[in-house]
N, C-alpha and C positions, 0 to 999 in steps of 0.2 A: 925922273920917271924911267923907270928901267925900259930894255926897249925887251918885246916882247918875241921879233924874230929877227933874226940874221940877214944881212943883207942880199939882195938876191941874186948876187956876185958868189956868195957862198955856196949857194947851192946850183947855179950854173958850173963852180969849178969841179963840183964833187961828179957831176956828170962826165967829165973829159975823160978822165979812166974808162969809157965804155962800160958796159954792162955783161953781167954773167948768166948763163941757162940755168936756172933750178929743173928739177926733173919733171919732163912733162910729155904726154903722147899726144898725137893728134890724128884725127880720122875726118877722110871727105865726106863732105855733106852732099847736098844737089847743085849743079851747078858748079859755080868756080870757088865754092867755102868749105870752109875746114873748119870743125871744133876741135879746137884745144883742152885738155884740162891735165890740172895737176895731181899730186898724193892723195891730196885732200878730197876730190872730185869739182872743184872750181873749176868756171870754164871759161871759154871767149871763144868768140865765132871769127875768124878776120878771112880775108881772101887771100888765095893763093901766093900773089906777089908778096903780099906781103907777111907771110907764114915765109918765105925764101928768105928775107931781107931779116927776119928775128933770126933764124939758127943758123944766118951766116954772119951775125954780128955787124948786121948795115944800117941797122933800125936808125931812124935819124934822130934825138932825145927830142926835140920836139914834134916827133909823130903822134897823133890822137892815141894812139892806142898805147902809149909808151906808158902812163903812167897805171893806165889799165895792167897790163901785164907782171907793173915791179907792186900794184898793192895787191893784187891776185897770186902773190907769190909764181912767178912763172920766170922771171928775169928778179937779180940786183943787182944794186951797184956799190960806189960807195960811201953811198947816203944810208944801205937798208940795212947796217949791220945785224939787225935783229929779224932780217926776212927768216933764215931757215929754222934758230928757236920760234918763230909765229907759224909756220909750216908745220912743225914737227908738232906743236900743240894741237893743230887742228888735224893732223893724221892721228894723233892719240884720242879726241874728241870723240874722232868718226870711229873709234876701235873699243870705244869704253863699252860698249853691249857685251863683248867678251867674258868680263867679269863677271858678267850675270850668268852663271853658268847654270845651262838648264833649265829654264825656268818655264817649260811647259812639260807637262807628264798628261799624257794622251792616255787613258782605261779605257778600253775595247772593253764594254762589259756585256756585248751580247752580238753574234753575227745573225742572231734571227732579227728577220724584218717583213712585214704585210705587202710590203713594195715589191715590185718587179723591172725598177729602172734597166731598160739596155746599157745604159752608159754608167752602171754602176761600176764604181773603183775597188770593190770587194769583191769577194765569191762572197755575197747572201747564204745566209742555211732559210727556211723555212719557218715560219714562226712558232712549230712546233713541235721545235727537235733542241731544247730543253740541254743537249749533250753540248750546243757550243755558246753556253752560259758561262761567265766567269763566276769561279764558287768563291764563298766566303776567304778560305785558308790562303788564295791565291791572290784574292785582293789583298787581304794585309800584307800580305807578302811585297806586294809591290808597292806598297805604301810606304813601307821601311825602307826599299830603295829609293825611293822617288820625296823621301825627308833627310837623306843623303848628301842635296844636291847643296851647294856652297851656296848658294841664292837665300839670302833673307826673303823676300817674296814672290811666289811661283804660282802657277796657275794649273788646278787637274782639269782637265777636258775630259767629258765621257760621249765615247760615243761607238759608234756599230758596224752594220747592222743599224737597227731600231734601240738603242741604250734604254727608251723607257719601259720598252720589254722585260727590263730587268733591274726596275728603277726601284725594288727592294734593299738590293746591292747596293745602287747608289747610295740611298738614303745612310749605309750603314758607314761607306765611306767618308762622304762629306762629315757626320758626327763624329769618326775616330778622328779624322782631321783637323778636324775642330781642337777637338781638345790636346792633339797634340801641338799645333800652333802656337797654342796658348802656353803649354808647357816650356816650349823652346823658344817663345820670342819671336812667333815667324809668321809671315803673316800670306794665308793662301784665299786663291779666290777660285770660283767655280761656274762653269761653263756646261750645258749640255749642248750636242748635237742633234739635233731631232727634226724630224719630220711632220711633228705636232699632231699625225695621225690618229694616235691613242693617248691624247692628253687627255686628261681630266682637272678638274678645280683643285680637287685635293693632293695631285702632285706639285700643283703652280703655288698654292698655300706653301708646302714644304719648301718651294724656291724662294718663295718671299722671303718666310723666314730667315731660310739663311742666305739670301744673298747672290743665289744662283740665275745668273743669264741662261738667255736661250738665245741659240744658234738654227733656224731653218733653214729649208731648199724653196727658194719659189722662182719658178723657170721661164715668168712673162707670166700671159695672159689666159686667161681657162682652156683655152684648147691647145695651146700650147704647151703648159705643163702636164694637163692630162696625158697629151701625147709621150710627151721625154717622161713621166714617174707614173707610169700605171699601176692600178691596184685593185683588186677585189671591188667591186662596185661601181667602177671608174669616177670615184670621186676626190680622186686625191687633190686637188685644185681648192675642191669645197669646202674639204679636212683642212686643207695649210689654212686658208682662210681664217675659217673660222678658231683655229687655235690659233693664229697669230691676235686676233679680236680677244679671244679667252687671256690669254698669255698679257697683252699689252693691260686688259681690266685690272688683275691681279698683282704683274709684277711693277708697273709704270712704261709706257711709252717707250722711253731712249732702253729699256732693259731686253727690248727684242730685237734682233736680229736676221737679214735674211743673204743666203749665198745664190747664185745661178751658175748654170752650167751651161754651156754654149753646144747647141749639137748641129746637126747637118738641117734640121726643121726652124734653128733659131738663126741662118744667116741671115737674112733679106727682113728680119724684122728688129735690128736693135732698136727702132726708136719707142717700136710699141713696148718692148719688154722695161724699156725706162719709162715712160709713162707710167704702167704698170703699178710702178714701184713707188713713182710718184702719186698714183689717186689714192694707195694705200698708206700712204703718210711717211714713205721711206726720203730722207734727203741725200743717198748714197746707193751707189752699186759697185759691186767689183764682176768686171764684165770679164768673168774665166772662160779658158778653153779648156777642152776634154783633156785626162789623163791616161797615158800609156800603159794602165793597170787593172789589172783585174776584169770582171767580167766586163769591161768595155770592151777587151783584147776579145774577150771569147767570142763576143756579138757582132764583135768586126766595129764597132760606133767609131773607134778609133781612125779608122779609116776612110770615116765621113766626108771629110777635106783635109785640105792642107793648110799649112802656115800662109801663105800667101789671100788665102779665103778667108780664113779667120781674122787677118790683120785688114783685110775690107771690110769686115764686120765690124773688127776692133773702132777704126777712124771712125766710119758712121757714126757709131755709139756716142764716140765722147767728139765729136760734130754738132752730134744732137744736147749734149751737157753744157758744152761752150757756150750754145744759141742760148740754154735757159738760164743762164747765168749774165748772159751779154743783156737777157732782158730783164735782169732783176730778180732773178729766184735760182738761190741759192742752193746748188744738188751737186755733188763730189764724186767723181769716177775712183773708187779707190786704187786703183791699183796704179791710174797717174801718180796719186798723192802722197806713194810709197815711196815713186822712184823721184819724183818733184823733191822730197823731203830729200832724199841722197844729193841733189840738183843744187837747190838752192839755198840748205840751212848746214849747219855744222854738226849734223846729229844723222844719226844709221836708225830706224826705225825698227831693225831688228828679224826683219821680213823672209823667213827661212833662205826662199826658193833664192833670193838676192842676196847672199851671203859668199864672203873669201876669205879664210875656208869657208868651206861647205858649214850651215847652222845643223847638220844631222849631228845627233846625240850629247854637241854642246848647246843648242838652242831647246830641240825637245828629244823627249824619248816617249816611246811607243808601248806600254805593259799589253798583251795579248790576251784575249777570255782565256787561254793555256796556258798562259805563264811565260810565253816566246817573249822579251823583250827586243825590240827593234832601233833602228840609229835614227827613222823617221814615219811618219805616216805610210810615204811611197814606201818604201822599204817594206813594210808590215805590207802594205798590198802585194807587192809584188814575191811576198812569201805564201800570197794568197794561190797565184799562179803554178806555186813548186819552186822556184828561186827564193833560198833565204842566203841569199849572200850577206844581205842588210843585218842577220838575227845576229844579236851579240850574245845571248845568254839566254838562259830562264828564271824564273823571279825563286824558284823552288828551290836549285840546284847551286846559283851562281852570285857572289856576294857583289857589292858596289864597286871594287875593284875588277873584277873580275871583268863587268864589264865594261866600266870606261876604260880600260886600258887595253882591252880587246884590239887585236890585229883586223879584225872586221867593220871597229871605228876608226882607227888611226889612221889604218890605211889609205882609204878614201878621204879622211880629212886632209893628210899630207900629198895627195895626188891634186887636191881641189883647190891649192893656195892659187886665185887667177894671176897673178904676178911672175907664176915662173911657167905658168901652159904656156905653147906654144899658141899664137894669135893673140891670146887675151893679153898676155905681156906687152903687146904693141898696140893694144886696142885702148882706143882715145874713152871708151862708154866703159873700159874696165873699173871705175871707181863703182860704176852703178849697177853694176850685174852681178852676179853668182857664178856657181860653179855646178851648183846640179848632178853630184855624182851618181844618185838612183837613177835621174831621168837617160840621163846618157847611157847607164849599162843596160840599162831597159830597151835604148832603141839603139844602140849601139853596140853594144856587148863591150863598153869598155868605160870606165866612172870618170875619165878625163874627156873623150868621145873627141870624133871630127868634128870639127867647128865649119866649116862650110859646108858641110852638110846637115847640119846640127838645127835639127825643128826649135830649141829653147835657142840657138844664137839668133836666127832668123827674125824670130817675132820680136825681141828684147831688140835686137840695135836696131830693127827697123822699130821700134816706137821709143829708144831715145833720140834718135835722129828727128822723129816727128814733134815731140816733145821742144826738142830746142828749136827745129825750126819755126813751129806756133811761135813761141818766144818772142824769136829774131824780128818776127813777120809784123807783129801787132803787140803794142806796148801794154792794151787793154785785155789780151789776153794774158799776157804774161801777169798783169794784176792781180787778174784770175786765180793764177795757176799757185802762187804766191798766197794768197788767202784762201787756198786748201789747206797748206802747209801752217800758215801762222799759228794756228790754236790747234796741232794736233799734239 
């Protein structure tokens, strides 16, 4: 009978050569811990002393954490001749989103909107001023750029302003689409952004048809939304409602969707606005902060708090998700479950803002109701303001080349790779973060920006840090955390 492993004299000898560092950073935690992780974003928690005792080559081979380290690719020796080809597969793993070049094209098909949010990320026009409508010539226009993209299958998003204001346009879009899909083999899907304000049965018909999700705002609980999205009659709480009910009759259930926005009236209430989201049949939130663009700038909203107040907000929130889950009801913090998926699996979820380089105008691009193409959403806002640093082109003027090769995408791509910025290079949470070149020249005036001062490094490493210490703390959260990720 053949024997099936080597005696264990073999593999005590192959240890005596000591062991080698694979490359890897490490950042203090609370207390006397460190996380570690490697290429890949693998991690380990160990303490101090003994973070001293790995990177000075003292580690003793039968320490606990020794073999943790050499199957985490973080150390080998000369048993793991295949650690750095298993490393390098799983940094090409976490990089294979790249390929997918582009696969979001955002149509701005109308800046008019019924709304009057203060914290709105646009300059709004009015709902009837008709002049900042995207015209026919200009949508095809951007259609031909935006079937350019190397991606087999992509996703158009429309949105505003109020997009159903101009949901004639759409309708015309999604059809040419259609059938050029078909022509070329490609396969696209369709998104609106809406407010559900001015929905109707006969445009949710049209979404059924073809396939088209809806994307809403709902901000908590009636007086709290009314307050953050007022509108003409102050019932825009009653409107999301009830289009959400119309929308979910029509389209099915899982085909609605809802965003919130975090303002200075939503601190001290996360757990009602999850509730909220729960009585209405939602099993997920992504609990956003305010963005540094557009008329939030003008209203001052931006200003509301700071990073530090919104990351009290933040923990509450997903405090309160952990508790409903701990008791058997299943509800998902998204924006955990983005950076969980960077944490835990071998896969990049693809998540703009968390992107190195920067996901602007390889991830999405931005077509304007003028024809401005953009490298991102922010970007487009922030041309809203009079800064088009972001604009690459015009969809009228400027072919596919013209602008992904654009000095106004490269640029910022090549300043945003985190690997070579200074801090992020050394930063232990750089597999799980981004680069953010709009956010940072927006409040920095510069697309690499200061990192200790930096509002986007603040909130992100203090909630990877919170993230893994959940983990560390309770095994039954980390279960949790773990079965967000499994089926996404």
């Amino acid at each position: 009978m053949a024997k099936r492993f080597l005696p264990a004299e073999h593999y005590q000898k192959s240890r005596q050569g000591g062991y080698r560092l694979l490359p890897f950073r490490f950042t203090a935690l609370r207390g006397n811990s460190f996380v570690l992780t490697n290429m890949a974003g693998e991690y380990l928690v160990a303490e101090r002393d003994i973070l001293g005792l790995i990177v000075r080559h003292q580690l003793p081979l039968d320490s606990p954490i020794y073999d943790q380290l050499k199957s985490r690719h973080f150390i080998e020796d000369d048993d793991s001749g295949v650690a750095q080809e298993l490393l390098a597969l799983k940094v090409r793993t976490k990089s294979q989103h790249l390929a997918h070049f582009t696969s979001l094209h955002i149509f701005v098909v109308s800046l008019r909107c019924e709304h009057s949010c203060p914290y709105c990320q646009v300059s709004r026009q009015s709902d009837d001023k008709i002049a900042f409508d995207m015209s026919l010539e200009t949508a095809m226009k951007s259609l031909d750029l935006a079937f350019r993209t190397p991606a087999k299958a992509f996703k158009i998003e429309f949105q505003g302003g109020e997009p159903l204001l101009n949901f004639e346009l759409i309708k015309q879009i999604v059809l040419e689409a259609e059938q050029r899909a078909i022509r070329e083999e490609r396969e696209v899907a369709f998104v609106i952004a809406t407010n559900l304000a001015v929905v109707t049965e006969d445009i949710l018909d049209f979404c059924n048809d073809h396939s088209i999700l809806i994307s809403t705002s709902l901000d908590g609980p009636r007086d709290l939304h009314n307050q953050n999205r007022p509108r003409p009659g102050k019932d825009s709480y009653e409107r999301t409602i009830a289009g959400i009910e119309l929308s979910r009759k029509v389209l099915g259930h899982d085909r609605v969707s809802a965003l919130m926005t975090t303002t200075r009236f939503s601190l001290k209430r996360a757990s009602e606005i999850i509730d909220e989201y729960r009585r209405l049949g939602f099993d997920q939130i992504f609990l956003r902060a305010l963005s540094p663009y557009g008329f939030a700038v003008k209203t001052k909203s931006i200003n509301a708090y700071d990073a530090a107040e919104w990351l009290q907000f933040y923990k509450e929130g997903l405090d309160h998700v952990i508790k409903l889950n701990l008791d058997g009801e299943r509800f998902v913090e998204r924006y955990a479950a983005i950076i969980l998926t960077k944490m835990l699996t071998p896969f990049n979820p693809g998540y703009v803002d968390l992107m190195s380089p920067a996901g602007i105008g390889t991830q999405a691009l931005v077509y304007n109701y003028d024809g401005d193409i953009y490298a991102s959403d922010e970007g487009r806002m922030l041309a809203e303001m009079g800064d088009k640093t972001f604009r690459l082109g015009n969809a009228m003027t400027n072919s596919y080349e013209d602008i992904i090769f654009s000095d106004a995408l490269l640029n910022p791509i090549e300043d945003s790779f985190t690997g070579s910025v200074p801090m992020c290079s050394e930063c232990a949470f750089e597999p799980y973060c981004g680069a953010e070149p709009v956010f940072h020249h927006a409040t920095q005036g510069d697309p690499v920006g200061h990192k200790p001062t930096s509002g986007f490094c603040t909130r992100n490493m203090e909630i990877f840090r919170h993230l893994i210490e959940l983990m560390e703390n309770s095994p039954e959260i980390e279960r949790i955390f773990r079965s967000w990720v499994a089926t996404r």
